[in-house]
N, CA, C and O atoms as a GROMACS GRO file, in nm:
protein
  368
    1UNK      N    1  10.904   2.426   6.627
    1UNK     CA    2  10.895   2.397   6.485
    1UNK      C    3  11.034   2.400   6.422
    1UNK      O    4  11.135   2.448   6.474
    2UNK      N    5  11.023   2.339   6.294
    2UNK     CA    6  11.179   2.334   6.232
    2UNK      C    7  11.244   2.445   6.208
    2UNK      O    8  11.366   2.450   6.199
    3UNK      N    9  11.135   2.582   6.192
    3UNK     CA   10  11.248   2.656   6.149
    3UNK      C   11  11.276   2.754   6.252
    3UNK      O   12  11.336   2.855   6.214
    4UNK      N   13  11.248   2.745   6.368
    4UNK     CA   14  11.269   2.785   6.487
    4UNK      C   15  11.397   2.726   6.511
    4UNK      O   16  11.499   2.791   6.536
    5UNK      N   17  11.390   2.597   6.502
    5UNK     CA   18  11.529   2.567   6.582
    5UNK      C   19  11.615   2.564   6.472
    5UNK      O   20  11.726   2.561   6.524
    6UNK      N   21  11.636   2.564   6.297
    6UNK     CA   22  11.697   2.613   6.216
    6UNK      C   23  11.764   2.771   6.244
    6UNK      O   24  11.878   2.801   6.207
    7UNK      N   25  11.687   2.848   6.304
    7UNK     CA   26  11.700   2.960   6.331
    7UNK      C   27  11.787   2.977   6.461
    7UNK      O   28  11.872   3.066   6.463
    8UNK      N   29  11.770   2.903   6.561
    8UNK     CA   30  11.859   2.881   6.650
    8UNK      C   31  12.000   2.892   6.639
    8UNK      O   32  12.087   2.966   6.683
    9UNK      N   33  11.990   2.744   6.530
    9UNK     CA   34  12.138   2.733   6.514
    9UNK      C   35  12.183   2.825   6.432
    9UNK      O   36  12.305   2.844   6.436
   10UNK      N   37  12.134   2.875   6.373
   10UNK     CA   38  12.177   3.025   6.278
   10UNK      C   39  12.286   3.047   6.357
   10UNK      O   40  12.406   3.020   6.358
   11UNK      N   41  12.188   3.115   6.437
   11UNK     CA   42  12.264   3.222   6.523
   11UNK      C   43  12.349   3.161   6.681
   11UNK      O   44  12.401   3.226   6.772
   12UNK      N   45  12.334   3.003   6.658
   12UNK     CA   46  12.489   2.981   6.716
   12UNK      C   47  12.634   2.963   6.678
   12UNK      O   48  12.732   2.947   6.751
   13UNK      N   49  12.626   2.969   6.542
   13UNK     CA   50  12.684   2.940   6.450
   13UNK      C   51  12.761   3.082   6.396
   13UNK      O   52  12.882   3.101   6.382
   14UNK      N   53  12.638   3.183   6.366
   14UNK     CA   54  12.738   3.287   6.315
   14UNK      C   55  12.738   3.402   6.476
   14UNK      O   56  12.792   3.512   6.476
   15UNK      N   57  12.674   3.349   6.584
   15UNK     CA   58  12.749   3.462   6.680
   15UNK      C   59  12.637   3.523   6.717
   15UNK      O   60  12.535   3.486   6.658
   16UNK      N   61  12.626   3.620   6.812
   16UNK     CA   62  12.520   3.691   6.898
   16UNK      C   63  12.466   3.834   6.852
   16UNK      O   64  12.360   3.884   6.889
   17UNK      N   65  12.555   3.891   6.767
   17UNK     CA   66  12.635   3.984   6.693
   17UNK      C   67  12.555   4.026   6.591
   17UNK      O   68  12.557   4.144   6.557
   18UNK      N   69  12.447   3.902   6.507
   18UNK     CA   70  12.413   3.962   6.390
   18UNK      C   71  12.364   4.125   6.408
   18UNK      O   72  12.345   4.192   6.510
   19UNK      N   73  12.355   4.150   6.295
   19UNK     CA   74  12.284   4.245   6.229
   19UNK      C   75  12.205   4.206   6.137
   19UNK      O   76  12.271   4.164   6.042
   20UNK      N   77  12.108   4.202   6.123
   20UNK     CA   78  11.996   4.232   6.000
   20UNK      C   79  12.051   4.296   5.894
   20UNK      O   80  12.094   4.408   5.922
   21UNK      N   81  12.067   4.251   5.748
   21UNK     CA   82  12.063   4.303   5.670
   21UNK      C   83  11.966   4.399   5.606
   21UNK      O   84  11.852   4.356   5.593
   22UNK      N   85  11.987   4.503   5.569
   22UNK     CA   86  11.898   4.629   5.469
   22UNK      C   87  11.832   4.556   5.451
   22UNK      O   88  11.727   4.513   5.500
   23UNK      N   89  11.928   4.527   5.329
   23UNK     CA   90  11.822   4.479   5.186
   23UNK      C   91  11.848   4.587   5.117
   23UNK      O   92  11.919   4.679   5.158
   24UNK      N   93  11.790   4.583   5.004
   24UNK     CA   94  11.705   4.431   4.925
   24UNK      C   95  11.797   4.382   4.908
   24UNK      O   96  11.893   4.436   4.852
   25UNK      N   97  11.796   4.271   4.947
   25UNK     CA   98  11.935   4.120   4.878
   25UNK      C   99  11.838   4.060   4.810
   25UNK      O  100  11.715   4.069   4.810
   26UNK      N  101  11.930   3.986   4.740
   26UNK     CA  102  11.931   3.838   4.649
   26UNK      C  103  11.903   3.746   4.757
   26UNK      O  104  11.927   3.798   4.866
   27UNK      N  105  11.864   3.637   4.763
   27UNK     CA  106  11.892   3.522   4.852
   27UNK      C  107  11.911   3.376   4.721
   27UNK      O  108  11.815   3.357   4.647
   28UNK      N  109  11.997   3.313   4.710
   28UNK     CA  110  12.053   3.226   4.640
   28UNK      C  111  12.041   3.102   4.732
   28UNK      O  112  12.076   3.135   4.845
   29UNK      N  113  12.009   2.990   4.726
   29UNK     CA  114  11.989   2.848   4.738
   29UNK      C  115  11.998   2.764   4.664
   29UNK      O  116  11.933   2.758   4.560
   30UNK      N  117  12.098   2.663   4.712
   30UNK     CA  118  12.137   2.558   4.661
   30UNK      C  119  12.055   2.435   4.806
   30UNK      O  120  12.068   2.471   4.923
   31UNK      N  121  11.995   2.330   4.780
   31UNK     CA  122  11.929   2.229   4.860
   31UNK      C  123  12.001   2.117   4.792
   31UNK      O  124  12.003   2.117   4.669
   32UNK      N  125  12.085   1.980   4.887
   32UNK     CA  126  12.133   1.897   4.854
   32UNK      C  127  11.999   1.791   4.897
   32UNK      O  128  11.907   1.832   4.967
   33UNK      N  129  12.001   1.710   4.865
   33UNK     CA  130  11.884   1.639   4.920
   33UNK      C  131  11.860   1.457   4.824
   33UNK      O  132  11.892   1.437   4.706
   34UNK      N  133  11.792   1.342   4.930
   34UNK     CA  134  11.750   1.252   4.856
   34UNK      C  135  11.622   1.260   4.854
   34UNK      O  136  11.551   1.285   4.951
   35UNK      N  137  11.573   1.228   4.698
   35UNK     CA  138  11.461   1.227   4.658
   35UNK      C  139  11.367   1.188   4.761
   35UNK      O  140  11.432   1.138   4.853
   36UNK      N  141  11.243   1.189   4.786
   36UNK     CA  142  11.185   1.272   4.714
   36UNK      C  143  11.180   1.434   4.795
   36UNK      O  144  11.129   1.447   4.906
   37UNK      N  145  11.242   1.553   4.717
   37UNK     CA  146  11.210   1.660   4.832
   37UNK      C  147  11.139   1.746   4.723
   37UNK      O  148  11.110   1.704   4.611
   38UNK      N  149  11.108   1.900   4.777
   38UNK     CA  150  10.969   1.961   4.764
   38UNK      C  151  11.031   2.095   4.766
   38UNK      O  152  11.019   2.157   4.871
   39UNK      N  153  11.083   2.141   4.685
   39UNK     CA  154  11.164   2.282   4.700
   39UNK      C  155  11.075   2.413   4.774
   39UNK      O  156  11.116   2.508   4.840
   40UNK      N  157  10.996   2.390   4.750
   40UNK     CA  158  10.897   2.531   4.783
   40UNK      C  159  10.894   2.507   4.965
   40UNK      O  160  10.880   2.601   5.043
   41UNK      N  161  10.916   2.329   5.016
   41UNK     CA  162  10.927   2.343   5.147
   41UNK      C  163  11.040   2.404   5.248
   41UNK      O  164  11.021   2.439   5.365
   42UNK      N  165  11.167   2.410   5.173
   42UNK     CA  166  11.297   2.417   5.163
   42UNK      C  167  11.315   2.596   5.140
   42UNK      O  168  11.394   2.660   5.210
   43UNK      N  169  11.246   2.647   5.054
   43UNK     CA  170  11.211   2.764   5.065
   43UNK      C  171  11.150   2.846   5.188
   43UNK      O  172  11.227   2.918   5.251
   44UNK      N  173  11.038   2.840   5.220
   44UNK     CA  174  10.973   2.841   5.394
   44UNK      C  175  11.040   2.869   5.476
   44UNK      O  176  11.060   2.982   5.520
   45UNK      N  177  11.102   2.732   5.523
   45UNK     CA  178  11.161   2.716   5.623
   45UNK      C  179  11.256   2.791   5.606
   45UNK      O  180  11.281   2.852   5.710
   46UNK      N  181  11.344   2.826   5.498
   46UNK     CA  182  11.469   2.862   5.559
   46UNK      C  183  11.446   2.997   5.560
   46UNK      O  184  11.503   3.055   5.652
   47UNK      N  185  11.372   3.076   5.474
   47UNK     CA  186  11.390   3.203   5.479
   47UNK      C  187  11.324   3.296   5.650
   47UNK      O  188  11.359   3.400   5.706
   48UNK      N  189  11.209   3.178   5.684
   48UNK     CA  190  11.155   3.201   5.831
   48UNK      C  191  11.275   3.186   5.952
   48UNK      O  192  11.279   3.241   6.062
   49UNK      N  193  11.378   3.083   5.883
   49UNK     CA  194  11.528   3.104   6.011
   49UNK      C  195  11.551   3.201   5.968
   49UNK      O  196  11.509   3.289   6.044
   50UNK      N  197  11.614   3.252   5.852
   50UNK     CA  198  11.654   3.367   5.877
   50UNK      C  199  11.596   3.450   5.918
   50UNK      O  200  11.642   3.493   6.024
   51UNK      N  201  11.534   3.483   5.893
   51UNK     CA  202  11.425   3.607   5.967
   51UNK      C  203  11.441   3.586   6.143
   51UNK      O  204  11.484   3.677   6.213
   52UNK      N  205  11.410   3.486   6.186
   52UNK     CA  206  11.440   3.440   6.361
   52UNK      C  207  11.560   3.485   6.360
   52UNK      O  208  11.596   3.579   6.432
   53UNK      N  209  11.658   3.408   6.253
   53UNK     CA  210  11.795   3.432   6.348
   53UNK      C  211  11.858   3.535   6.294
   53UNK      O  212  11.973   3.522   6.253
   54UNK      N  213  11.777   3.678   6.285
   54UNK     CA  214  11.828   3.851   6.238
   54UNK      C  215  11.904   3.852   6.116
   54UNK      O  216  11.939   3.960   6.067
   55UNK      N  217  11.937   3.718   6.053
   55UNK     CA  218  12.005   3.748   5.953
   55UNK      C  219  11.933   3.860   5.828
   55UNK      O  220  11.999   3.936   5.757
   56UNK      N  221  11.786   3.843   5.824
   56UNK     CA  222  11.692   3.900   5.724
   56UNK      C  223  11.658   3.977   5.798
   56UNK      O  224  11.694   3.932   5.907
   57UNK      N  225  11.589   4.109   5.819
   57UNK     CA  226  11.490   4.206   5.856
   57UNK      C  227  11.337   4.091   5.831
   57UNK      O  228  11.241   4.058   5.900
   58UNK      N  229  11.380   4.066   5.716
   58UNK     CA  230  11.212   4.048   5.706
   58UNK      C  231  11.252   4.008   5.575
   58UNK      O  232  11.344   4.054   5.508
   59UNK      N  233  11.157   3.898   5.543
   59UNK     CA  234  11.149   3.784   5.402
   59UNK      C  235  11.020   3.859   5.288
   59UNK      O  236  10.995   3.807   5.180
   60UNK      N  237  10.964   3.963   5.328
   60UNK     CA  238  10.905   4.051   5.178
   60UNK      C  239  10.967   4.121   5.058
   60UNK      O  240  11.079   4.165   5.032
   61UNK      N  241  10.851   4.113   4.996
   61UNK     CA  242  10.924   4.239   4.898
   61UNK      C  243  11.057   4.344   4.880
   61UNK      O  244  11.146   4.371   4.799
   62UNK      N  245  11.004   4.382   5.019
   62UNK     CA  246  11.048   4.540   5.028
   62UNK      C  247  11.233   4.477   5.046
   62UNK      O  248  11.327   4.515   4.978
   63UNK      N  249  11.237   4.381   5.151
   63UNK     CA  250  11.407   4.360   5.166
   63UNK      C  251  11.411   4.239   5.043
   63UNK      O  252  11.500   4.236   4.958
   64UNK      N  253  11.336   4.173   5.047
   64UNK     CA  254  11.388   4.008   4.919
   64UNK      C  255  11.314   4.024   4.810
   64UNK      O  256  11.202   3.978   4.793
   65UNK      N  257  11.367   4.082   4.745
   65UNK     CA  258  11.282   4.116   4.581
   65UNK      C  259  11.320   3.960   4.513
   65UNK      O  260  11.238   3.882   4.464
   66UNK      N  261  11.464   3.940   4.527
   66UNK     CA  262  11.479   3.810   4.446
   66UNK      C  263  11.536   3.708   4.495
   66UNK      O  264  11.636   3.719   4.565
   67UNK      N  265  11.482   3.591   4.466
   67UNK     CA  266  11.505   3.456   4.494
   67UNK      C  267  11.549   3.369   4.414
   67UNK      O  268  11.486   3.365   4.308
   68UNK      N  269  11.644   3.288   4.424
   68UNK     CA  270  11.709   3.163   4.355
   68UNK      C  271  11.693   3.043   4.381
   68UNK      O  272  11.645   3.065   4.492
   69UNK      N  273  11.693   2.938   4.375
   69UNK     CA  274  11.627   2.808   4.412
   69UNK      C  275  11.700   2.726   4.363
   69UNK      O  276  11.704   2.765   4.246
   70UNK      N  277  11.806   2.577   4.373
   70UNK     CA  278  11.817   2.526   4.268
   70UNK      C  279  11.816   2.400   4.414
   70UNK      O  280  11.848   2.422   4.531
   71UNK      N  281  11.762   2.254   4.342
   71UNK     CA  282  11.762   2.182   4.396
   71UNK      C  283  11.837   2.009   4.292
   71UNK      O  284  11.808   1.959   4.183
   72UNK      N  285  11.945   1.969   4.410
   72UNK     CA  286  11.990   1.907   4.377
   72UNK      C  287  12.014   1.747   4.453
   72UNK      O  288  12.036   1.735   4.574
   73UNK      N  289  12.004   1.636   4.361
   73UNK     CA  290  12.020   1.506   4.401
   73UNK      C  291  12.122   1.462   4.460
   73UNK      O  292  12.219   1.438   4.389
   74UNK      N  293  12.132   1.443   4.574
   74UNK     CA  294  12.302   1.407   4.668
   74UNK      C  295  12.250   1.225   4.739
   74UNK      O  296  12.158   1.158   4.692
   75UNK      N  297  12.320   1.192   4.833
   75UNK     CA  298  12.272   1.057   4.886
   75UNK      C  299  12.247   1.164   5.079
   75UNK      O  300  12.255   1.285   5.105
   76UNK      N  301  12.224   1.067   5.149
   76UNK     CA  302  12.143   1.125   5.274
   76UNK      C  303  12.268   1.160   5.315
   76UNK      O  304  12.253   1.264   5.379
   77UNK      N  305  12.343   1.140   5.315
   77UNK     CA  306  12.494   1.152   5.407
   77UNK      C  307  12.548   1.334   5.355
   77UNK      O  308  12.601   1.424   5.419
   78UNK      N  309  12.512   1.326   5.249
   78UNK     CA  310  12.567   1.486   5.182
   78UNK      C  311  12.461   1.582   5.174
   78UNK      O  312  12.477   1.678   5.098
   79UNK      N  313  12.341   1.571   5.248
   79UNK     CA  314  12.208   1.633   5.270
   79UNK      C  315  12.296   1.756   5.326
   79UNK      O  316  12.390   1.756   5.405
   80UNK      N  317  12.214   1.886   5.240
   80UNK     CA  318  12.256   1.961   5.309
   80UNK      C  319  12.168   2.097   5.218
   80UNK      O  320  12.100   2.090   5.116
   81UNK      N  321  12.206   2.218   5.306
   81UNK     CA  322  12.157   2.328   5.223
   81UNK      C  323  12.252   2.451   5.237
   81UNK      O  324  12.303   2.490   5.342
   82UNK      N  325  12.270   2.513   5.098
   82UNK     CA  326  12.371   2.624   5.090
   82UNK      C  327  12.318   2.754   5.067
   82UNK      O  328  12.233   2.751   4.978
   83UNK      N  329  12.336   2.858   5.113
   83UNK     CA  330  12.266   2.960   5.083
   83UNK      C  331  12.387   3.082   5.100
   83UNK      O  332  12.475   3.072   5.185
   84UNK      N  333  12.376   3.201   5.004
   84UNK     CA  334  12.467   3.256   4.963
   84UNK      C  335  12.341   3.394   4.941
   84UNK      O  336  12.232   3.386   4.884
   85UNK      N  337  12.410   3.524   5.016
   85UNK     CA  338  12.266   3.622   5.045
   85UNK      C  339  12.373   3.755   4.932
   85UNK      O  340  12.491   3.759   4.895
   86UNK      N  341  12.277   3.825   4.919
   86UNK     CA  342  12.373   3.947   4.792
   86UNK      C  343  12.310   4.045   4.784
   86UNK      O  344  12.198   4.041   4.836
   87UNK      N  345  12.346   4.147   4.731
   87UNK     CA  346  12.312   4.263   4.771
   87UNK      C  347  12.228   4.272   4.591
   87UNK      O  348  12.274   4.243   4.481
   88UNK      N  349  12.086   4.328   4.636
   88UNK     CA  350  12.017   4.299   4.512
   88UNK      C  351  12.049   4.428   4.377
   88UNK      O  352  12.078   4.540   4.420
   89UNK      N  353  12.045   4.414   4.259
   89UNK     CA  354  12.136   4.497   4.145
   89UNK      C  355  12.013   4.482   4.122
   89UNK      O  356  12.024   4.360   4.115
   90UNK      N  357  11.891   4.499   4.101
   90UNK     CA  358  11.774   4.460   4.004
   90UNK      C  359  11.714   4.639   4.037
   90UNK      O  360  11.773   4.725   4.103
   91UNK      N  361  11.604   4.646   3.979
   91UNK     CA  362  11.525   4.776   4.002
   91UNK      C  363  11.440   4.700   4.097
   91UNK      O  364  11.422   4.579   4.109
   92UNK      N  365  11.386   4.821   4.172
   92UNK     CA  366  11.287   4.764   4.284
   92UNK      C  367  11.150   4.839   4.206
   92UNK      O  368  11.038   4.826   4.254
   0.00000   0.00000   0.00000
């Protein structure tokens, strides 16, 4: 499935090495994309790589209290997705 092998490349990319973050983080997303896309799908998937590829403990509550989303119109060539993880300041 996609976010299996999303998850793959995670972790060829940043190394063998991870660690799992605590938490609770932020998780921040930016999705480049041509119409028509579906943010909530874009959501899913990626937070399930992370989770595969150790970057997350785990995509609940308890570590991801908060989520950011923003989705933006690019052409297919600049398709892409940015994600930026933070250490969460909110009350749990």
């Amino acid at each position: 499935e996609a976010h299996e092998a999303i998850g793959w490349h995670i972790k060829s990319v940043m190394g063998s090495d991870i660690v799992p973050l605590a938490g609770p983080v932020t998780v921040c997303i930016t999705a480049y994309g041509a119409p028509p896309y579906d943010a909530d799908n874009y959501l899913k998937t990626l937070l399930d790589s992370l989770v595969i590829a150790g970057v997350l403990k785990d995509d609940g509550y308890k570590y991801l209290p908060e989520l950011r989303i923003k989705v933006r119109k690019s052409d297919r060539a600049s398709a892409r997705v940015e994600v930026h993880i933070l250490p969460f300041e909110g009350v749990l």
